[in-house]
N, C-alpha and C positions, 0 to 999 in steps of 0.2 A: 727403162726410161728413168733420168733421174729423179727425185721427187719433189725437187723444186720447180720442174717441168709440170706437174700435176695441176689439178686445178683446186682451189682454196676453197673448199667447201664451207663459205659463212653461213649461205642459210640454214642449211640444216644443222650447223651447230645452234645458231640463234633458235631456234622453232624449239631444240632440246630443251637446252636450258632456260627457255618459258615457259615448258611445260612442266620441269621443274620447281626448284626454289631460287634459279639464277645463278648466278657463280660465273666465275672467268675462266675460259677456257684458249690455249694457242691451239691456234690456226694453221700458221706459221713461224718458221723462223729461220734465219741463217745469219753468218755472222754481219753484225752491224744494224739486225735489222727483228724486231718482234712484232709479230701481227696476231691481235687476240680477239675475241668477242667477251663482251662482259654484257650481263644483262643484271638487273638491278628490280626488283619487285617489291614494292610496299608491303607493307611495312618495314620490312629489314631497311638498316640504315647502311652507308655507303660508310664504310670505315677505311678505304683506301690512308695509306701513307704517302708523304711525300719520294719522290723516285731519282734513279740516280742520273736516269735520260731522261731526252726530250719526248713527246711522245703528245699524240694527235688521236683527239677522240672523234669520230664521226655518227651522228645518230641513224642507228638503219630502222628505230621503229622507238616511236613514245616520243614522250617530251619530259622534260626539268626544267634545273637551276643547275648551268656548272659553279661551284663558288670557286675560285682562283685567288688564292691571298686576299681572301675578304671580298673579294668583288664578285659580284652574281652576274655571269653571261647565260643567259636565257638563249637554249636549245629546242630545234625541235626537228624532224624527220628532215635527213637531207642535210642539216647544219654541222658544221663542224668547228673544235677549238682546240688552239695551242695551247700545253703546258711547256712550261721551261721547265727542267731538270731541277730539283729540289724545290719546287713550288709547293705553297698546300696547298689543294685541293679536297673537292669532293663535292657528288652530285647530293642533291635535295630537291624536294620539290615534284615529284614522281609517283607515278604510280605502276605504270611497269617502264623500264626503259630498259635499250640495247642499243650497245654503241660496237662501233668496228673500233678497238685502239692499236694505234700504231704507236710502237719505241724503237726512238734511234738509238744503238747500240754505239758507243764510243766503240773503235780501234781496237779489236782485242779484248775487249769487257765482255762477257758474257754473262746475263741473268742468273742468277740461284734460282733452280725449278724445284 
């Protein structure tokens, strides 16, 4: 069977890495298309960089602040937001959070892993 046929084991990736110290981990991926879980636990700070795609965070458990170029969209289980491709970002405001993020892969671009 191929393995994009498989089924995307979020939860138990997100349950892992709570029960760790957090971190991003893929899920998925094929060309044009990155699916990760990141979970995010207080006190460690959210040091993401701005990215080269677009890319859609969704919250599957906790709440924040996404900040988006200075602006705070307030998150919470269920909610999801758009970043545009070289936005800055980064969450605050958390105490433990886990988001599903999707990146749209431009044509041919593939991530540095």
């Amino acid at each position: 069977m191929s393995p994009h046929l498989l089924p995307v084991e979020v939860e138990e990736v997100r349950r892992r890495l709570e029960a760790g110290n957090g971190g991003y981990e893929i899920v998925h991926v094929s060309p044009g298309l990155e699916v990760g879980v990141y979970v995010l636990v207080a006190p460690e700070p959210d040091r993401q960089q701005p990215h080269e795609d677009d890319e859609l965070y969704l919250v599957l458990a906790g709440q924040g602040v996404l900040e988006i170029e200075g602006q705070p969209v307030h998150l919470a289980e269920g909610q999801a937001a758009f970043v545009p491709a070289g936005a800055d970002h980064r969450f605050s405001a958390y105490e433990g959070l886990s988001v599903l993020v999707i990146f749209a892969r431009g044509f041919g671009h593939a991530r540095a892993q």
